[in-house]
C-alpha positions in Angstrom: 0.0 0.0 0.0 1.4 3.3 -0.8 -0.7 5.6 1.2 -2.0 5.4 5.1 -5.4 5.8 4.5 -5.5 2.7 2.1 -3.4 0.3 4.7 -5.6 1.3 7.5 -8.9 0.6 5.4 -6.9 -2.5 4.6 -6.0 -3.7 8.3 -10.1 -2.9 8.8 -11.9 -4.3 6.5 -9.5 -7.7 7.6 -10.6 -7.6 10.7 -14.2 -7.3 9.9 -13.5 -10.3 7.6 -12.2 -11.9 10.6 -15.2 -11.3 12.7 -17.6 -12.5 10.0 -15.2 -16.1 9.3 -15.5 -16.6 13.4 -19.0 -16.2 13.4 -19.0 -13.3 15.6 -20.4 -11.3 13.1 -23.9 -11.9 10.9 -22.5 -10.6 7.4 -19.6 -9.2 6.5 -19.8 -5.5 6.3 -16.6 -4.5 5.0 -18.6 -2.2 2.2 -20.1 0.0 4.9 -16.7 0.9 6.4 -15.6 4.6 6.2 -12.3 6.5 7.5 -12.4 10.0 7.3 -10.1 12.9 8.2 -11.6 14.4 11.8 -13.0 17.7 11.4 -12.3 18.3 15.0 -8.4 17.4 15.6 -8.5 17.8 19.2 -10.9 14.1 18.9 -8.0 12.3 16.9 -6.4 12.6 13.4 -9.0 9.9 11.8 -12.6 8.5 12.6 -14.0 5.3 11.7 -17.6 4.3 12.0 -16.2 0.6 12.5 -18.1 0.0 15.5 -20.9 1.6 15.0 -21.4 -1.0 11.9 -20.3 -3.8 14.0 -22.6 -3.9 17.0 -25.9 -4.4 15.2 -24.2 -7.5 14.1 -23.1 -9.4 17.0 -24.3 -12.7 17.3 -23.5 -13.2 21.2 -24.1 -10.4 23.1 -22.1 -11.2 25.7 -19.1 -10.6 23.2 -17.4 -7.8 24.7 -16.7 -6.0 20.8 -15.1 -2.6 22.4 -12.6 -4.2 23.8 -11.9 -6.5 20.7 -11.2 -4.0 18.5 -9.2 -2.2 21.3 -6.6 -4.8 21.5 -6.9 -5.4 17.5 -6.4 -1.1 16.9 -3.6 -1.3 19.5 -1.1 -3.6 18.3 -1.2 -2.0 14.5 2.3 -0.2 14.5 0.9 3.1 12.8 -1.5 3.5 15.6 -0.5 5.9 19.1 -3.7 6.0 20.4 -7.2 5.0 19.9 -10.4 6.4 21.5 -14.2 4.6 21.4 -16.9 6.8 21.0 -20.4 6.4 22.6 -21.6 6.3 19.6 -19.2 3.7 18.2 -17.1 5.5 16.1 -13.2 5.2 16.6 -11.0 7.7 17.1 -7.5 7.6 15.9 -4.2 9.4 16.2 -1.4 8.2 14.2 2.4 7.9 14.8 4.2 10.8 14.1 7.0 8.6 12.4 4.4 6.9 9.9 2.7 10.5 9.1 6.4 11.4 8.3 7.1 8.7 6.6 4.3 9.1 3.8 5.5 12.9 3.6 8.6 11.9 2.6 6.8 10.4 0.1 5.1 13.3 -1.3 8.1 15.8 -0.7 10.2 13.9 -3.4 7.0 12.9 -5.2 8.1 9.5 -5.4 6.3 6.1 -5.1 3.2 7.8 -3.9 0.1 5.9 -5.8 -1.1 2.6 -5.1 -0.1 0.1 -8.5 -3.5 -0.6 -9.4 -4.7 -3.8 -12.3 -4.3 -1.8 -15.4 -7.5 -1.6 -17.3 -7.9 -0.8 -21.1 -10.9 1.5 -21.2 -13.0 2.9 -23.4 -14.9 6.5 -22.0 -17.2 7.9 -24.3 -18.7 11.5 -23.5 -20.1 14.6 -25.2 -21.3 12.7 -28.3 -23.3 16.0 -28.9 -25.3 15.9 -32.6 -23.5 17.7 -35.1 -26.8 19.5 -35.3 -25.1 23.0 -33.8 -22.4 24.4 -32.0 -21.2 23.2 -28.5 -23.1 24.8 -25.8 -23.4 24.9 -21.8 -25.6 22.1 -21.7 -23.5 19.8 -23.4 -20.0 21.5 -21.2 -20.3 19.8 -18.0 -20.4 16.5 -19.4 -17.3 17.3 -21.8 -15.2 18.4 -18.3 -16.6 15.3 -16.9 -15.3 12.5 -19.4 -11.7 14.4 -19.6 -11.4 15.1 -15.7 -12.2 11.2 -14.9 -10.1 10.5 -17.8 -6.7 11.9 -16.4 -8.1 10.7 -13.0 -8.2 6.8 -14.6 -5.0 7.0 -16.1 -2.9 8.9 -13.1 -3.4 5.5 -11.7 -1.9 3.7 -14.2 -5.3 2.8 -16.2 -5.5 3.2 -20.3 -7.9 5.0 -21.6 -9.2 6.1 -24.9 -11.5 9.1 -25.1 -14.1 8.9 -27.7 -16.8 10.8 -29.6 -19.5 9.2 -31.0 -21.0 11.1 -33.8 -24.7 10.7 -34.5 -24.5 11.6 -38.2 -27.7 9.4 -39.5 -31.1 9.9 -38.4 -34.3 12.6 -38.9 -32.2 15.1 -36.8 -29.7 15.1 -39.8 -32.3 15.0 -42.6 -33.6 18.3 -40.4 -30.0 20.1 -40.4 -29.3 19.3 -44.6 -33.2 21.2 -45.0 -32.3 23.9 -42.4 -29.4 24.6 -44.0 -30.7 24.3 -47.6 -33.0 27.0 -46.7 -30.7 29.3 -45.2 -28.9 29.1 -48.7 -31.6 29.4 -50.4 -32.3 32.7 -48.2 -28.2 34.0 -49.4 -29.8 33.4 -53.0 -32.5 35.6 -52.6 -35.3 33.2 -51.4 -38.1 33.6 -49.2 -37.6 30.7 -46.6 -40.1 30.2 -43.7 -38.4 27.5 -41.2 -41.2 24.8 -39.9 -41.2 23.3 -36.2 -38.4 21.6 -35.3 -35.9 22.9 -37.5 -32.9 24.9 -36.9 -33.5 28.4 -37.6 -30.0 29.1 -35.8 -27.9 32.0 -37.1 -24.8 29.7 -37.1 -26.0 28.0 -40.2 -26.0 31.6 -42.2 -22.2 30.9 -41.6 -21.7 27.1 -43.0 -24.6 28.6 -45.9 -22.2 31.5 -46.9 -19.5 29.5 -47.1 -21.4 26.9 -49.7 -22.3 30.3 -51.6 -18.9 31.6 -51.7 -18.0 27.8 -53.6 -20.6 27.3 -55.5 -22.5 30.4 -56.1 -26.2 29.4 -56.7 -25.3 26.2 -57.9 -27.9 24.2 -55.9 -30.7 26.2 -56.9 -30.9 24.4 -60.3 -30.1 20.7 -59.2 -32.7 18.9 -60.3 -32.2 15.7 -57.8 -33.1 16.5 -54.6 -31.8 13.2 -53.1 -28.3 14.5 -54.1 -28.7 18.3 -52.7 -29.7 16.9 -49.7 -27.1 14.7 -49.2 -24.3 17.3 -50.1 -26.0 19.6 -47.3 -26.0 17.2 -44.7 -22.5 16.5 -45.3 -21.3 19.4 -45.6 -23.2 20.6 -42.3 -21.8 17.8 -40.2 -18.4 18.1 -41.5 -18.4 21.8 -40.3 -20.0 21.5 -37.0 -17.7 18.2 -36.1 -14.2 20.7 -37.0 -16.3 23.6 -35.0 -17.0 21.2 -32.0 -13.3 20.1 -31.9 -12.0 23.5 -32.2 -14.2 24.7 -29.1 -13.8 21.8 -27.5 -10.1 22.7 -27.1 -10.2 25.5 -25.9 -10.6 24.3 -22.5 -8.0 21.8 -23.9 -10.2 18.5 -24.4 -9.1 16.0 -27.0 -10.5 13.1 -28.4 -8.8 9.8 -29.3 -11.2 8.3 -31.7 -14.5 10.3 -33.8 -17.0 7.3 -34.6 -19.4 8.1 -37.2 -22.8 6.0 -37.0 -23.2 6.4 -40.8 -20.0 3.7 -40.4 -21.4 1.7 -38.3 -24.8 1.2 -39.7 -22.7 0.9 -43.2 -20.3 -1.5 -42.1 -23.5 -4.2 -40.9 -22.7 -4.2 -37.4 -26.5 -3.6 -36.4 -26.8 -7.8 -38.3 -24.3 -9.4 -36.5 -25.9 -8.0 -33.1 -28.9 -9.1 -34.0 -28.1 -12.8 -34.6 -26.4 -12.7 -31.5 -29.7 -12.0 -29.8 -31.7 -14.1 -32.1 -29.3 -16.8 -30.9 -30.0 -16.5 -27.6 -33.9 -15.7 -27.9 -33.7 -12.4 -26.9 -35.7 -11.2 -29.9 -39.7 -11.8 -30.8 -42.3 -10.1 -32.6 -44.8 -8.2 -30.8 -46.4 -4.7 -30.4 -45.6 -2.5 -27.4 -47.6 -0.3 -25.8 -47.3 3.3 -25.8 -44.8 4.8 -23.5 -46.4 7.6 -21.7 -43.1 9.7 -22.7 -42.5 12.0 -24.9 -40.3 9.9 -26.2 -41.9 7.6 -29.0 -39.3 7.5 -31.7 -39.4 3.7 -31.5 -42.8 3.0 -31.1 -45.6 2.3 -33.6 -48.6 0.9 -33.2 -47.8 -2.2 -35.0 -46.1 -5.5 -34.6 -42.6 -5.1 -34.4 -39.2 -6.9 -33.8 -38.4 -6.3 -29.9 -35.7 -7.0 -27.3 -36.3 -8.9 -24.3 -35.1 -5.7 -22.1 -37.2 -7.0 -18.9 -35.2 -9.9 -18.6 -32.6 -7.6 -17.1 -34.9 -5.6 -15.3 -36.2 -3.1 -17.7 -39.4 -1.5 -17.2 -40.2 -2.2 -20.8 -39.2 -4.5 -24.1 -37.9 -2.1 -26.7 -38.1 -1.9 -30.4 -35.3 -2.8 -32.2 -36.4 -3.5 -36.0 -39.7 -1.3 -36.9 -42.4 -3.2 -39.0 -41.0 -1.6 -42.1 -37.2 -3.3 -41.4 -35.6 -0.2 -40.6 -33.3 -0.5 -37.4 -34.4 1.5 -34.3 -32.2 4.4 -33.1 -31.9 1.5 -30.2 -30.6 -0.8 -32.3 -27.6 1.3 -33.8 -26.3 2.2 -30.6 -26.8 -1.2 -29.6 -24.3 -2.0 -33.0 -22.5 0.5 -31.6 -21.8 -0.6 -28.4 -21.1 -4.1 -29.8 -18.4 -2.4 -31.8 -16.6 -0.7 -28.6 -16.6 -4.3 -27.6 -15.0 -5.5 -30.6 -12.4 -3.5 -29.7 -11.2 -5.2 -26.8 -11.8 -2.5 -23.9 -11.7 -4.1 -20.2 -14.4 -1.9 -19.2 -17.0 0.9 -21.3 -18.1 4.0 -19.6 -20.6 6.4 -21.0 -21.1 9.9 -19.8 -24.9 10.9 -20.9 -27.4 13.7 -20.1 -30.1 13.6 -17.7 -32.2 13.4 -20.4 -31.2 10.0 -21.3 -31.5 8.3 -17.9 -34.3 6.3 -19.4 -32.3 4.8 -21.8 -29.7 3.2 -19.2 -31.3 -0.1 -18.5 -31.8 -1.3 -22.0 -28.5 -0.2 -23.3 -26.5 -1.6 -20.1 -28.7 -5.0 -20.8 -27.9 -5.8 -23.8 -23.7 -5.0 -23.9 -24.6 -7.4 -20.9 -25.9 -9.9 -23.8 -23.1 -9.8 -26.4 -19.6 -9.0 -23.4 -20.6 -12.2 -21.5 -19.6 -9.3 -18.6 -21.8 -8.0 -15.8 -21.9 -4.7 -15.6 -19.5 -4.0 -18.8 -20.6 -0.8 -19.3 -21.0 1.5 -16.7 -23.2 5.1 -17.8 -22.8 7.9 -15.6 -25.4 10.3 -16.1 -24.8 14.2 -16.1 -27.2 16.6 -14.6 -28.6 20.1 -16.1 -26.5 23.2 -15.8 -28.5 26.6 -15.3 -26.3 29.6 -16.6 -27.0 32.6 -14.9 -25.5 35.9 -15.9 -26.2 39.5 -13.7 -28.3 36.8 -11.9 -30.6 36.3 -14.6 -31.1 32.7 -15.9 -30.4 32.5 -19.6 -32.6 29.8 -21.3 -31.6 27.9 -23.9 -33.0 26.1 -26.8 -31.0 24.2 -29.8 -34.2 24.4 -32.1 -35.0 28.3 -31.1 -31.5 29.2 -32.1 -31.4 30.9 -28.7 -28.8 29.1 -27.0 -25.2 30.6 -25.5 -22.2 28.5 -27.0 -19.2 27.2 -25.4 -17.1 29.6 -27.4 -19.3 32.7 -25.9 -19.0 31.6 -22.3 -15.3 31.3 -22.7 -14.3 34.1 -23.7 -16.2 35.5 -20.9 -15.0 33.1 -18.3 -11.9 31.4 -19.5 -10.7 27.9 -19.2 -10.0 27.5 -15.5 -13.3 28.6 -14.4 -15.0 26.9 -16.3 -13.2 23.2 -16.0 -13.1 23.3 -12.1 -16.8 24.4 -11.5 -18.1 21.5 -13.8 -16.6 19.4 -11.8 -17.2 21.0 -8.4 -20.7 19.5 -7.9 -21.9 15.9 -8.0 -22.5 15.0 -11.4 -26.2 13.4 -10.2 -26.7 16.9 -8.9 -28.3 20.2 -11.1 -26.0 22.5 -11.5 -26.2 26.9 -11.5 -23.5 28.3 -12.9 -22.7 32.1 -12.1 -21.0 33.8 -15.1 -20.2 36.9 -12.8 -19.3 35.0 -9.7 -16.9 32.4 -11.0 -14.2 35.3 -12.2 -14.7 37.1 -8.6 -10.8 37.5 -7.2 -11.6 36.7 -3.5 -12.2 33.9 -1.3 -15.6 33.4 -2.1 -14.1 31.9 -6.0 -12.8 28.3 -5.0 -10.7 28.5 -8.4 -9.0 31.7 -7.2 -8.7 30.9 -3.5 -6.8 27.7 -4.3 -4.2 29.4 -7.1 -3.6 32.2 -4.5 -2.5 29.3 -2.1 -0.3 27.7 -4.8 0.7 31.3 -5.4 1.3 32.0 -1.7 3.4 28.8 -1.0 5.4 29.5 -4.3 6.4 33.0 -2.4 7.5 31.0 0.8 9.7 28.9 -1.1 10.8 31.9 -3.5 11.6 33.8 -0.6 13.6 30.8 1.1 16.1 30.8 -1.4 17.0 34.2 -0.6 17.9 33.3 3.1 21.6 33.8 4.0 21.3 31.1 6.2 19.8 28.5 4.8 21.3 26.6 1.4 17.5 25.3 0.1 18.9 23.1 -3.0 20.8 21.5 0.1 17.5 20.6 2.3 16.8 16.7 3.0 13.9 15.6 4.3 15.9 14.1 7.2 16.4 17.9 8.2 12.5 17.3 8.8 12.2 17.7 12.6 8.8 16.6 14.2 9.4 18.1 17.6 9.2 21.8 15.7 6.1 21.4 13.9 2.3 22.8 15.3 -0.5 20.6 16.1 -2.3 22.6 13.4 0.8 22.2 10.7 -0.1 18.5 11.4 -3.2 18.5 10.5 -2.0 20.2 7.0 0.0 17.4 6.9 -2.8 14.6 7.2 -4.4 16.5 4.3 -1.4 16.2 2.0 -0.7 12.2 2.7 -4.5 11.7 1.8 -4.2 12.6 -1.3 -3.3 9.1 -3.2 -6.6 8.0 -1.0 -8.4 11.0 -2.2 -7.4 10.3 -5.8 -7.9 6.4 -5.7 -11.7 6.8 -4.2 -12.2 9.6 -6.7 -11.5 7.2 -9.6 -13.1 4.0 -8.0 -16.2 6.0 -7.7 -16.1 7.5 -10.9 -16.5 11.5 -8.9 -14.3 14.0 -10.1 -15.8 16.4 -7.5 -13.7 14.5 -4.7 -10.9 16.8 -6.0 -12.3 20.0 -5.7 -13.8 18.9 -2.2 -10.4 18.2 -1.3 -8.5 21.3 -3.1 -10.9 23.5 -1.0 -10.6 22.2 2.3 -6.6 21.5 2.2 -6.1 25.5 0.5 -8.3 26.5 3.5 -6.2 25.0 5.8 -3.2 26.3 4.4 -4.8 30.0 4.2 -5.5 30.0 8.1 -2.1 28.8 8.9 -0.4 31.6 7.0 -2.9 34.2 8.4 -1.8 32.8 11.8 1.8 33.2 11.4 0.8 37.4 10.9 -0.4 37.4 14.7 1.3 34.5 16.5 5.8 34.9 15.5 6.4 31.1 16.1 4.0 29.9 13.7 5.8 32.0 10.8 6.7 29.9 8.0 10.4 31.4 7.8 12.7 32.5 10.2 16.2 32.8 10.3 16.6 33.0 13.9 14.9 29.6 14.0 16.6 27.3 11.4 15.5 24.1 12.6 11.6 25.2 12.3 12.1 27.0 9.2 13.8 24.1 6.9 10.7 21.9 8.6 7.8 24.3 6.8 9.8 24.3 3.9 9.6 21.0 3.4 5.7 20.6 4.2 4.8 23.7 2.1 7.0 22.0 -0.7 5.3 18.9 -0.5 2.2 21.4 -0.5 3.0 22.6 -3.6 3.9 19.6 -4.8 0.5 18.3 -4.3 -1.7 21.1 -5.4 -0.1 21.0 -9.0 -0.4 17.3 -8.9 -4.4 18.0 -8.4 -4.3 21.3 -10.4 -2.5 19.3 -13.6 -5.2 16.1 -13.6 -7.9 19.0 -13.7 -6.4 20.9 -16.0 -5.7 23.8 -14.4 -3.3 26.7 -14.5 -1.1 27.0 -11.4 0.4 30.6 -11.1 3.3 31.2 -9.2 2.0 34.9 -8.8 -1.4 36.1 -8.5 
């Protein structure tokens, strides 16, 4: 184990495992376990609920548990002292030696994550229509997929981001016409846009660029099949390069672009299909209709459906309609059987909220074809609500009224705007403050941790012009325990969480356990320094006292050292000045 918080949760859970193989226990519990950081130091470094999850379980209740786990707590080396709540939680101060021990760790940034299985994964997110420009809506998601990304791979997964691009379908068939007529409006023609098409001004752009090639070309082709083809390519083309080139500016990349027009073309939706046919997962019938607004794959006659409520789906779904033309289902079914194809170890999706319907059907049948429970894990991405001088902004795609990713940046910028999508629960809505989120002062998260990396940079800036001390020269054996403040401990225990931090972050797939983190450690490192204004021994340098001052050097360089370690996985600037 390469950091403290895993070896304890290690030496825990065994114990618990113990308990339950001696039949002192009912079940075995290990999942409920928790070891946190205590809020109030004075009751210990860490807590533990780990008797308060034990004693509903004791078989004989004569077993004296409290003073099991006593003697069990005691004899771990990286233990001092141990105290038993009322309530049942533990209480728990560590060695100084151990605590020191994992800084060293962190000081020379070496050895300091846990070697985990590498996986080969496969984490799909945006996978916007290249119907329009990016937009808020489809930003928190984007931030999402490429924070957990970096998070997967930092410890030691590989991961390939993709984008899959819905380029077949109605809502294609819609963009070639909108754009057609927005041509045809350059040319001189009275257009009237119906319901449901994009009357956006962004396609006046991709229209004038057709006109400046062609001139009014397309007002005399005769073929209509072949104007509207060349109009929904050319659309998609556009908005797929626009998409990327937004997209990057907040520096988010995508491995692989799959197109569905590829997948649909190259069969894949057969092959799934005899693969449920195989297993008689498929049979003709007529489903009822959903009481959602969502009906694309219903009709009112006898179609080909999967058996989705064999793996505890509300409903069968369509998958060939009457006429024999594959549901949307079924190509992102093909899809996802393609993915598979590829050899991934695991699939994760990113979707909108709007989609949460659509999990248990598309998680049943990569079930079907992997032979893999739980192969494909979707984590679904609330709403965001942008406000600007407090007034929400609404947005719709098909209204053309919508505020694009581009627009918000260059009011924002990139920091902003990739820690605050990630500041939240992803299960969570989310209001986002145009105004508030560039705010210089401690209310701004993003700004109140850069001024701490800004802060410590000036400590260690202003070490290296000590007369006394040489700082290239400083070993971490020059770290003296006896000279460092209870509260400077604390700091401390912060900083050697981190690998935990990060580990728990990636095993349950929530970025937000970074900024959680970021906040409280900067906070704690904010308070120290404000201390050391009113109280002279608590002043991170001081050449009359060389033996303290070399100490805090160390810590606020491991400091450092950690905050660009979190500030780099969420891509982050880290200013040495602010």
């Amino acid at each position: 184990m390469n950091d403290l918080l895993s070896l304890i949760k290690k030496d825990l859970t065994s114990l618990i495992e113990k308990l339950f193989n001696e039949d002192v226990i009912k079940n075995n519990i290990s999942n409920k376990l928790t070891i946190d950081y205590n809020s109030k130091s004075k009751q210990g470094d860490l807590s533990s609920n780990l008797l308060f999850i034990l004693k509903g379980q004791i078989l004989n209740k004569s077993f004296n548990i409290n003073e099991y786990v006593e003697n069990y707590l005691s004899n771990l080396e990286y233990i001092e002292t141990i105290d038993i709540h009322k309530a049942g939680f533990v209480n728990i101060i560590l060695t100084k030696d151990y605590i020191s021990n994992y800084l060293n760790k962190i000081y020379i940034l070496e050895n300091i994550y846990t070697k985990t299985n590498k996986q080969k994964i496969n984490l799909e997110f945006v996978s916007a229509n290249p119907t329009g420009p990016i937009h808020i809506a489809h930003l928190r998601g984007a931030v999402l997929g490429d924070v957990l990304s970096s998070i997967l791979e930092r410890i030691g997964h590989e991961v390939t981001r993709e984008y899959y691009v819905n380029d077949a379908g109605s809502q294609i068939t819609i963009l070639g016409n909108s754009l057609f007529k927005r041509y045809q409006e350059l040319c001189g023609k009275n257009i009237q846009f119906l319901d449901g098409e994009y009357p956006g001004n962004y396609l006046i752009e991709i229209a004038k660029e057709i006109k400046n090639l062609d001139n009014e070309k397309w007002l005399s082709v005769k073929d209509s099949n072949e104007v509207q083809s060349y109009f929904e390519q050319y659309a998609v083309k556009y908005l797929i390069k626009k998409i990327k080139d937004d997209l990057l500016l907040l520096n988010i990349k995508f491995d692989q672009f799959t197109f569905e027009s590829e997948i649909v073309k190259n069969n894949l939706i057969d092959k799934v299909f005899s693969i449920l046919k195989d297993k008689n997962l498929i049979y003709e019938g007529i489903l009822e209709k959903p009481l959602t607004v969502d009906t694309e794959d219903w009709e009112p006659r006898k179609q080909l459906l999967f058996r989705s409520t064999t793996f505890s789906d509300d409903n069968d779904r369509a998958f060939q309609k009457s006429n024999g033309e594959w549901t949307y289902f079924a190509n992102d079914a093909a899809y996802h059987f393609d993915k598979y194809k590829r050899g991934y170890d695991k699939l994760i999706n990113i979707w909108g909220a709007d989609h949460i319907g659509y999990i248990k059907r598309m998680v049943s049948i990569v079930d079907v074809f992997s032979n893999k429970k739980e192969y494909l894990k979707v984590i679904v991405c609330q709403i965001v609500r942008l406000f600007k001088n407090n007034q929400l902004l609404k947005i719709s795609k098909r209204e053309g009224n919508f505020v694009t990713l581009q627009e918000i940046y260059k009011q924002v910028g990139k920091d902003p705007l990739r820690y605050f999508m990630i500041s939240t629960k992803n299960e969570t809505p989310m209001d986002f403050y145009m105004d508030k989120v560039v705010e210089k002062n401690k209310d701004n998260p993003v700004f109140y941790c850069q001024y701490a990396y800004a802060r410590a940079s000036s400590v260690i800036n202003n070490a290296k012009k000590l007369s006394n001390i040489d700082i290239s020269k400083i070993n971490f054996k020059d770290f003296d325990k006896l000279s460092i403040s209870k509260f400077e401990w604390d700091i401390i225990l912060k900083l050697i969480s981190w690998p935990y931090i990060l580990q728990e972050a990636a095993s349950t797939m929530q970025p937000h356990k970074l900024t959680n983190y970021l906040e409280d450690l900067c906070s704690n490192f904010h308070v120290f320094w404000n201390k050391g204004k009113d109280d002279s021994s608590l002043r991170m340098l001081d050449e009359n006292n060389i033996t303290s001052t070399i100490s805090r050097i160390i810590w606020i360089q491991s400091f450092r050292n950690i905050l660009k370690e979190v500030f780099t996985i969420i891509d982050i600037s880290f200013p040495e000045n602010m």
